[in-house]
C-alpha positions, 0 to 999 in steps of 0.5 A: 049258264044254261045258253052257255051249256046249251051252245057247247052240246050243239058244238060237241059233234061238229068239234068231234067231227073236225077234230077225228078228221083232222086227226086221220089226215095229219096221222096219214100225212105222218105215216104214209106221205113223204117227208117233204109233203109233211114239211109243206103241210106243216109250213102252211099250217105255221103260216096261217096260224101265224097270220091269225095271230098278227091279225088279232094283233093289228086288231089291237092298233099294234103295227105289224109287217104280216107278210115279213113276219110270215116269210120269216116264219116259214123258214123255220121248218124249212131250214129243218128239212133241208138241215140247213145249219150254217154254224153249230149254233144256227138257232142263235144265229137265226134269232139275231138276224130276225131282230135285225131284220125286224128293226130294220122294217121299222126303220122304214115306217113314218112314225116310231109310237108303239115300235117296242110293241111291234117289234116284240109282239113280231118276234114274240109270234115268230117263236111262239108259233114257227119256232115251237111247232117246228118240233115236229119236223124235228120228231119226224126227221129224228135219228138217232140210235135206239130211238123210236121211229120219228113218224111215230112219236109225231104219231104218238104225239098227235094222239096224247095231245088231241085226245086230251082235247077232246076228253076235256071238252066232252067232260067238260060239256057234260060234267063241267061245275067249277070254272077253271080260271074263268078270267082267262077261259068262262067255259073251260072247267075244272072238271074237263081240265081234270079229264082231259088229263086222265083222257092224254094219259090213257091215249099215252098208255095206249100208244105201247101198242105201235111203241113196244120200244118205250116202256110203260114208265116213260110212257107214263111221265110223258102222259102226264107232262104232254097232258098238262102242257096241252092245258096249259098251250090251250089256256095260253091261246085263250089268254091272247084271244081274251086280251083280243076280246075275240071267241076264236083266232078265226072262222076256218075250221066248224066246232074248232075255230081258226089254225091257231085254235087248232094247234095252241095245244102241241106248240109246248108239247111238241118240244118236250117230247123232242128233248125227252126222247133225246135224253130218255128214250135213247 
């Protein structure tokens, strides 16, 4: 326990480092640079996060068509900025021609074992990760009366999420007992689990600052369901890196690990904040 608690404080300051960096490009990224830029910033981080995760897929001997998967990915976000939307449901739409499209490619392949797994794992990747981080084109490019500035719930979003992180780590660095679930994450604790909470909630309270629109209660709720379902995206994350039996999704990002590593934790959050602030914040 020692060597484990050992490694994590030689960790913290790189992760720090990472984390504040990464922070401040992608806030300026939100608030400064147009939206296209915003769009081809999240599209890549889509595609190399994905790739990550079909690599530990293959890992696994689970055939997979990477390039097709990550085509389709990225139209994702894409489709959002130009408001692509062929049909009021386009969503349905797009999901069925990626099954078709994903059952023809293994038409294509010499042998049928494992033809479940791959189809499913493919689309399982495509919504996980492009559908779901995809919500922050969405926040950003929101219009709707009496809403809030989208630049600033992705800003806000941001915040609450990976402030959580790093209150969970640095808690859980220094304060950690009690594992968590140690059949998922060995080093994840109650008592980071516990400050990461409080530390997303503080941030969410915090961001009334350059949200005056919002009011404390909602800015409360929000602190608290992001600050959970940030947890939860993180625990999520290490439970396919668990059946991987690999430590991270890859070696990109010092004290963060790989793209996947980065963003497991906004990929339910991102979501909920769109959808509440449709029904909420109006």
């Amino acid at each position: 326990m020692t060597g484990q608690a050992d490694n994590n404080h030689n960790n913290l300051i790189p992760r720090l480092i990472s984390s504040v960096l990464i922070i401040l490009f992608v806030l300026f990224t939100v608030l400064v640079w147009p939206n296209w830029f915003f769009c081809l910033v999240l599209t890549a981080m889509i595609a190399m996060a994905l790739n990550e995760f079909y690599t530990l897929v293959e890992k696994k001997g689970i055939p997979i068509f990477k390039i097709s998967g990550i085509s389709i990915a990225i139209l994702v976000p894409t489709s959002i900025y130009f408001a692509f939307e062929p049909t009021k449901g386009w969503e349905l739409l797009f999901i069925i021609a990626v099954v078709l499209i994903i059952f023809i490619l293994q038409f294509t392949r010499r042998e049928s074992d494992q033809a479940i797994v791959g189809v499913s794992t493919m689309i399982f990747g495509i919504l996980y990760i492009s559908w779901t981080f995809s919500f922050l084109m969405k926040l950003k490019l929101i219009e709707h009366d009496g809403l809030p500035d989208g630049s600033l719930l992705v800003a806000f979003l941001l915040l609450v999420t990976k402030i959580g992180d790093i209150g969970a780590y640095f808690i859980g660095t220094y304060f950690g007992k009690h594992s968590l679930i140690p059949r998922i994450s060995p080093k994840k604790s109650v008592e980071g689990a516990v400050g990461g909470f409080i530390f997303s909630v503080a941030a969410a309270l915090i961001s009334k600052s350059f949200l005056p629109s919002i009011s404390f209660y909602h800015l409360l709720i929000l602190g608290c369901t992001l600050g959970v379902l940030a947890q939860v995206g993180d625990l999520t994350e290490s439970l396919i890196k668990r059946d991987s039996q690999v430590k991270d999704s890859a070696v990109l990002i010092p004290g963060l690990g790989g793209m996947l590593d980065l963003i497991d934790s906004i990929l339910f959050t991102a979501p909920t904040l769109y959808f509440y602030a449709l029904k909420f914040l109006k």
